[in-house]
C-alpha positions as CSV (number, residue, x, y, z in Angstrom):
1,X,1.3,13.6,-12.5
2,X,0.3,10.6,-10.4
3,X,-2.6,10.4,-8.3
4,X,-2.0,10.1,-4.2
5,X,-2.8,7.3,-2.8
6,X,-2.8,8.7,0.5
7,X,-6.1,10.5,0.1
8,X,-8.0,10.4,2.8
9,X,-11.5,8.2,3.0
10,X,-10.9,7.7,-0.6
11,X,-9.5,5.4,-2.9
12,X,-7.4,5.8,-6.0
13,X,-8.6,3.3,-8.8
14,X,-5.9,1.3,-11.4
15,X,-6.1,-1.2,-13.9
16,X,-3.7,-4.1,-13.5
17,X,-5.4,-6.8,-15.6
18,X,-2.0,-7.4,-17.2
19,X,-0.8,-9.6,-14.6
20,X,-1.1,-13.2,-15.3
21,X,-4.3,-15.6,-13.9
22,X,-4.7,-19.3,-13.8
23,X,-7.7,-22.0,-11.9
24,X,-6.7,-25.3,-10.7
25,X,-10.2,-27.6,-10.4
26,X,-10.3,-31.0,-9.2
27,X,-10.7,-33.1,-6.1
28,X,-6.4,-33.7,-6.4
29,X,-5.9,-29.9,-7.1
30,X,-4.8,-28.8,-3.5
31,X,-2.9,-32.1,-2.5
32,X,-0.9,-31.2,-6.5
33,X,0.0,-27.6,-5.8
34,X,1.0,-28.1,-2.2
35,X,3.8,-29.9,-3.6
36,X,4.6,-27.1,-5.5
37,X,4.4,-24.1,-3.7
38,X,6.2,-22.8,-0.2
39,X,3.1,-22.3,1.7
40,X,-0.2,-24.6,3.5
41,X,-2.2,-25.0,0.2
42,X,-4.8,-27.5,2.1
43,X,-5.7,-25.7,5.2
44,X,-7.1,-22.6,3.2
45,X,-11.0,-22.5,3.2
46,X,-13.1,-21.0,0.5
47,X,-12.9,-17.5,1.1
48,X,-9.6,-17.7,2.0
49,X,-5.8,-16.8,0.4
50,X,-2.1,-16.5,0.9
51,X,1.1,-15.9,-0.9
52,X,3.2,-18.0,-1.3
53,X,6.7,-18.4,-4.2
54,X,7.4,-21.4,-6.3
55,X,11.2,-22.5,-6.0
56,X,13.8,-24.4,-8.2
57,X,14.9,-27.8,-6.4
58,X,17.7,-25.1,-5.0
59,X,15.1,-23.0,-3.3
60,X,15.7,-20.2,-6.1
61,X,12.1,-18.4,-7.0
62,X,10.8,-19.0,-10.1
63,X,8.0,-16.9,-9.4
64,X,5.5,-15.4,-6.6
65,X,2.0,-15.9,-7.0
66,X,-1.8,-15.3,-4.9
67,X,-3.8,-18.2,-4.1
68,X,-7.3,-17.3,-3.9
69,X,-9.4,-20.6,-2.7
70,X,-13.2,-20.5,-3.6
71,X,-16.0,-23.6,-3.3
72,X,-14.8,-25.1,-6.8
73,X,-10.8,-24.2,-7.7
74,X,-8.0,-22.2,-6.3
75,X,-7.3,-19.4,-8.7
76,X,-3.9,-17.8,-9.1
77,X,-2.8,-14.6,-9.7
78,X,1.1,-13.7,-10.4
79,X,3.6,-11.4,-12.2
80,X,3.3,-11.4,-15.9
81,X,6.5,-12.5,-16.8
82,X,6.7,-15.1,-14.3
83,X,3.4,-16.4,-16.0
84,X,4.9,-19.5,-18.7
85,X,7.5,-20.7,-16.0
86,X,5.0,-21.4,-13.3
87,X,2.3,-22.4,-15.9
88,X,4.9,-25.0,-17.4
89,X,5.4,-26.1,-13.9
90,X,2.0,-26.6,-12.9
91,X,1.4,-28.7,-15.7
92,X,4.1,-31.0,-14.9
93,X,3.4,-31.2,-11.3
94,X,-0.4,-32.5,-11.8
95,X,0.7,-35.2,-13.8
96,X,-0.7,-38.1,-12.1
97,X,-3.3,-35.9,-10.2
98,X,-7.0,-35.8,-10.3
99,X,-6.6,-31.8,-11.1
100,X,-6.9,-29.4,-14.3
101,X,-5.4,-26.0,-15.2
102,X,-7.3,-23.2,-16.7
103,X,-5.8,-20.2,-18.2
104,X,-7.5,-17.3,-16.9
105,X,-5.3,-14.1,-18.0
106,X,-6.9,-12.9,-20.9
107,X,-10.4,-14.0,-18.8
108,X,-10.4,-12.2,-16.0
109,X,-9.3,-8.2,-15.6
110,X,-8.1,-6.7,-12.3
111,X,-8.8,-3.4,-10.9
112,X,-7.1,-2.3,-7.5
113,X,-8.5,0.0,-5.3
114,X,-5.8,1.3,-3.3
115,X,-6.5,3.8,0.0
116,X,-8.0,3.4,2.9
117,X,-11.7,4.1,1.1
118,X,-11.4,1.2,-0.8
119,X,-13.4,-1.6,0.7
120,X,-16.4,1.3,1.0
121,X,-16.1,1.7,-2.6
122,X,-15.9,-2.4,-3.1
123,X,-18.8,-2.6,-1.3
124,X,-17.0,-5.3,0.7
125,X,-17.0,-3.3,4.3
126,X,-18.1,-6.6,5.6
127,X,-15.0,-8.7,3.9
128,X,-12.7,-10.0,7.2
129,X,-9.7,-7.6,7.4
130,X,-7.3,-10.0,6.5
131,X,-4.9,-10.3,3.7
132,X,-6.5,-12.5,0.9
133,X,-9.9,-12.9,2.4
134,X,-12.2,-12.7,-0.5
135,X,-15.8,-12.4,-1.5
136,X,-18.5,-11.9,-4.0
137,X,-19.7,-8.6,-4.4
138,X,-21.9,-6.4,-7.0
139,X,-21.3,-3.2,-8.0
140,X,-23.4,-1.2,-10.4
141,X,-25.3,-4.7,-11.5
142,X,-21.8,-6.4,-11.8
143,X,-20.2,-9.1,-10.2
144,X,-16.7,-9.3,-8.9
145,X,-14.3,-11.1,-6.4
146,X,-13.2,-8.2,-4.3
147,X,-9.9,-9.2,-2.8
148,X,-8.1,-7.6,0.8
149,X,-4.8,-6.4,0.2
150,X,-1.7,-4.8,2.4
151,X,-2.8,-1.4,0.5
152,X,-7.1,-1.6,-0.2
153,X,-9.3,-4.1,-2.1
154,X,-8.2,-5.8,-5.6
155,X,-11.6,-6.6,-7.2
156,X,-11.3,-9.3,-10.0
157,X,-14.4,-9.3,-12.7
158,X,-15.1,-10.7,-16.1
159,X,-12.8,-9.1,-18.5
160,X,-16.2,-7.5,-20.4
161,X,-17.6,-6.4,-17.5
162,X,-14.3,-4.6,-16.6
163,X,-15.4,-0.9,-18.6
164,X,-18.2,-0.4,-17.3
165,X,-16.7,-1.8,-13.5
166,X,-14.3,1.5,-13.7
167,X,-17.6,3.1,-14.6
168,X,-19.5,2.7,-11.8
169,X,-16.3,3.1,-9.2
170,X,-15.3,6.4,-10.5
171,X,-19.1,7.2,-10.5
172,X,-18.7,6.6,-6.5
173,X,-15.5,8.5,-6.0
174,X,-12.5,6.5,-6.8
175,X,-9.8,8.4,-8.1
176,X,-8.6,7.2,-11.9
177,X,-4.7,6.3,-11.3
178,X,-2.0,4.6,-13.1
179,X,0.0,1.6,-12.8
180,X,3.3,4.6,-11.1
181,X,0.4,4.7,-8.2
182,X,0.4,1.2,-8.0
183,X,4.2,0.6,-7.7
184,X,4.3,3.7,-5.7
185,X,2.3,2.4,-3.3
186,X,4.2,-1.3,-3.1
187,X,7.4,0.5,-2.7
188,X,6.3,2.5,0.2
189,X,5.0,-0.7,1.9
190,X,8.3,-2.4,1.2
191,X,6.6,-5.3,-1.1
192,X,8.7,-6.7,-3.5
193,X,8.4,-7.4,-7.5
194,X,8.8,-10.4,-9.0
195,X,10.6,-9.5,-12.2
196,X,12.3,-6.1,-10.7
197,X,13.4,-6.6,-7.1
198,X,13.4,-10.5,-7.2
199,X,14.6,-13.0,-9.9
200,X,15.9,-16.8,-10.3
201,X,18.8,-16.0,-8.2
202,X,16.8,-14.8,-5.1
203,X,16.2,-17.4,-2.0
204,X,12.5,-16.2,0.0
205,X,14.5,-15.2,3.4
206,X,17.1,-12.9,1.4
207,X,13.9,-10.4,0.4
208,X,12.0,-11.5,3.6
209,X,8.9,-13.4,2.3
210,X,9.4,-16.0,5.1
211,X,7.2,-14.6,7.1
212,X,4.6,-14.1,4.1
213,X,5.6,-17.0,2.0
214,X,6.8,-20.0,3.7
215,X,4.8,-22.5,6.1
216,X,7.5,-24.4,8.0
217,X,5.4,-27.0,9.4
218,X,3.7,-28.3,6.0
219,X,4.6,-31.2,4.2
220,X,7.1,-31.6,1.3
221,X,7.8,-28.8,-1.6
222,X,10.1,-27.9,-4.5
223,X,13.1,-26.4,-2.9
224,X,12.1,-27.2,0.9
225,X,15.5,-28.3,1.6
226,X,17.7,-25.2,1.0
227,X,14.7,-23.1,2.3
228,X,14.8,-24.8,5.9
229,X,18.0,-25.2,5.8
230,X,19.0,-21.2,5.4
231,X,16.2,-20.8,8.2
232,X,17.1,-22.9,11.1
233,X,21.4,-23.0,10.5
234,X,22.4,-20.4,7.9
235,X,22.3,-16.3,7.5
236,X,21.4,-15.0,4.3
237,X,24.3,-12.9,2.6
238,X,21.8,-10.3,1.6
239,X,18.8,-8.6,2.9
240,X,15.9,-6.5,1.2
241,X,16.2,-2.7,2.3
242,X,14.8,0.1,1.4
243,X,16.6,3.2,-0.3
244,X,16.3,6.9,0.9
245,X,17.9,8.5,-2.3
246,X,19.4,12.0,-2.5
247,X,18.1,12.1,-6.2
248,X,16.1,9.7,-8.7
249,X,17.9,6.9,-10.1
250,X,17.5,3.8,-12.6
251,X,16.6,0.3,-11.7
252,X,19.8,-1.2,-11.7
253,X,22.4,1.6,-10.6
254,X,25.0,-0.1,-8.4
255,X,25.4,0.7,-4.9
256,X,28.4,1.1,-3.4
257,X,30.0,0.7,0.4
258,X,33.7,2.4,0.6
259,X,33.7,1.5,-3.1
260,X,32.5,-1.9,-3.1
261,X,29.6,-3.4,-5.0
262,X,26.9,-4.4,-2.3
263,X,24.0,-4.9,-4.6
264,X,22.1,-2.9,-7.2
265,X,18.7,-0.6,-7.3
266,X,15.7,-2.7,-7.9
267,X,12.3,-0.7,-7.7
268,X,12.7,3.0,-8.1
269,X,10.0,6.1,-7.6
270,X,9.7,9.3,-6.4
271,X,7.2,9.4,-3.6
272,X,4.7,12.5,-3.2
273,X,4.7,12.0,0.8
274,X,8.7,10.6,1.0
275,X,10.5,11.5,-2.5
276,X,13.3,9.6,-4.5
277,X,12.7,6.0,-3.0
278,X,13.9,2.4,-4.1
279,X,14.5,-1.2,-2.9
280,X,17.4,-3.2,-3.1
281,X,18.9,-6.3,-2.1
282,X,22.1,-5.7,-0.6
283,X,24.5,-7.6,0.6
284,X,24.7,-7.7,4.6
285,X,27.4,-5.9,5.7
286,X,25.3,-3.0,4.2
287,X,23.3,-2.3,7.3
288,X,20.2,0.2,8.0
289,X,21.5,3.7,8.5
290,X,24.8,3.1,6.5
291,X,25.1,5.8,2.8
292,X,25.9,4.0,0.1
293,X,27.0,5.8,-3.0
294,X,24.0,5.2,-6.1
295,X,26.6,4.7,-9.1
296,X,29.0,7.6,-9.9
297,X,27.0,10.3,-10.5
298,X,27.1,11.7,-6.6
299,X,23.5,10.4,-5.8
300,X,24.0,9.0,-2.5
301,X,21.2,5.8,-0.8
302,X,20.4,5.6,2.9
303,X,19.7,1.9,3.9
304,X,16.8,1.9,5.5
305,X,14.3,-1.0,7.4
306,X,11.0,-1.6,5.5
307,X,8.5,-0.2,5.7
308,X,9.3,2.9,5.0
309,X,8.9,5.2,7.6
C-alpha cells in the first residue's frame, strides 16, 4: 500500500535520485543553453528556476528538463531516459562557448517531500512560494538545495549525505513513500512524463507545456519555428486530457471514439482520493466529457480537463 499524499500538515517523503543531473559553469553558459532550450535562460536570477523542453529543429521534444540557476552554474535536472540525448546535445551546443558541463547524476541524490507540510519539514518556510525558487537549507547538520514544487519541496543533497537526510526528515514526521506516491501525485496534478505521456513525436502545445515551457518573446532556439508557428496560426491535432477509468488499465491501452483510435493510455494509477486515473494524448475530436472505450476489455475512459477535479 501507498502512502497518501493528501495528509494533512504533513508530508510524505520519496527517493527520486534516479533521475538524471547535469551543471553548466562558465561566463557563456546562459547565452549557450538559451539557444538550446524553449524558455528565458538569461533573465533567471540565482535563486531562481523554470522548466523548460529541448526540441528537434521540428519542434519535437527530445526531453523536459529543470533549470535551477545558483551564483556559479545552472544545474539541471531531467527524466532519466531523456539524460544521454540532452547531454549529447548540450555538448554540441557549447562548442564555441565559454561554458562547461558537469555530470551530476550519480553526485547528487533527490528526495521529494510531497504535501502541504513539506516546506515545514525542509525547513525552507521562508523559500518564495514560487515554482523553482530555491535555497540553501540545513537539516540535521546537513546541507541541501530545497527546491518549490507544484506538489511540496524537492531537496537536492550530496549523494552521501542522502541516508542520513531521510534520517533526520522521518525523525521530524515525514511519511516514508514510494516512487507510486510520486507518480500518484503528478497524475492527479495533470503533470506530464517525459518517457510515458510524452516522447520524440510530441510538439510542447499538444500536452500543454506552453504555458510552462515556452517564452515567446526570447531570442532564437532549436525548434522555435514550428513551435510559433503552431501558436500563433495552427491548432494542435491532439490535446493532453485526463482519464476517469471504470477499471485500471495498462500504459498503452488504446482508446477508442465510435471505434476509432484517438490516442492511447499514457500514465496510469489508482488514486486513494479519485481511483483508476490516467493521462493521455488524444486526438481532438476527443473532447472533455466524451467515453471512450479503454481497449476491448469493457473498461470505459471519461475525458476529462486537467487537473483533476
Amino acid at each position: 500500500m501507498t502512502a497518501s499524499t493528501d495528509n494533512g500538515d504533513g508530508a510524505v517523503l520519496v527517493d527520486r535520485s534516479e533521475r538524471g543531473k547535469l551543471a553548466l559553469s562558465g561566463a557563456g553558459a546562459r547565452e549557450a543553453l538559451n539557444g538550446l532550450v524553449t524558455n528565458d535562460v538569461e533573465t533567471l536570477e540565482p535563486g531562481r528556476g523554470l522548466y523548460a523542453a529541448v526540441l528537434t529543429p521540428k519542434g519535437k521534444m527530445i526531453g523536459d528538463l529543470r533549470v535551477l540557476a545558483t551564483e556559479t552554474e545552472l544545474f539541471l535536472d531531467m527524466e532519466r531516459s531523456a539524460l544521454q540525448a540532452i547531454f549529447d546535445v548540450l555538448r554540441h551546443g557549447l562548442v564555441g562557448y565559454d561554458a562547461e558541463i558537469g555530470k551530476r547524476t550519480l553526485e547528487c541524490a533527490l528526495l521529494s517531500l510531497i504535501g502541504p507540510g513539506a516546506p515545514r519539514l525542509a525547513g525552507a518556510e521562508d523559500l518564495p512560494d514560487e515554482e523553482h525558487a530555491h535555497a540553501d537549507v540545513t537539516i540535521g547538520g546537513l546541507r541541501a538545495r530545497a527546491v518549490r514544487t507544484d506538489g511540496g519541496v524537492d531537496l537536492i543533497c550530496a549523494a552521501d549525505d542522502a541516508p542520513a537526510l531521510r534520517d533526520a526528515l522521518t525523525a521530524s514526521g515525514a511519511l516514508a513513500g514510494t516512487l507510486d506516491d510520486a507518480e500518484i501525485a503528478r497524475v492527479e496534478s495533470g503533470r506530464p512524463r517525459y518517457g510515458v505521456d510524452l516522447d520524440e513525436t510530441v510538439i510542447p502545445q499538444e500536452a500543454g507545456l506552453n504555458e510552462r515551457a515556452v517564452s515567446f518573446t526570447k531570442g532564437c532556439y532549436v525548434g522555435q519555428e514550428t513551435v510559433a508557428r503552431l501558436f500563433y496560426k495552427g491548432k494542435p491535432n491532439r490535446h493532453l486530457r485526463g482519464l476517469r477509468l471504470s477499471a485500471a488499465v495498462a500504459p498503452g491501452t488504446p482508446l477508442l471514439l465510435a471505434g476509432r483510435e484517438v490516442g492511447r493510455v499514457g500514465s496510469a494509477v489508482s488514486s486513494p482520493r479519485l481511483g483508476p486515473i490516467g493521462l493521455a494524448l488524444v486526438r481532438r475530436e476527443a473532447e472533455p466529457g466524451d467515453v471512450l472505450d479503454a481497449g476491448d476489455g469493457g473498461v470505459t475512459a471519461q475525458v476529462v480537463e486537467l487537473p483533476f477535479a
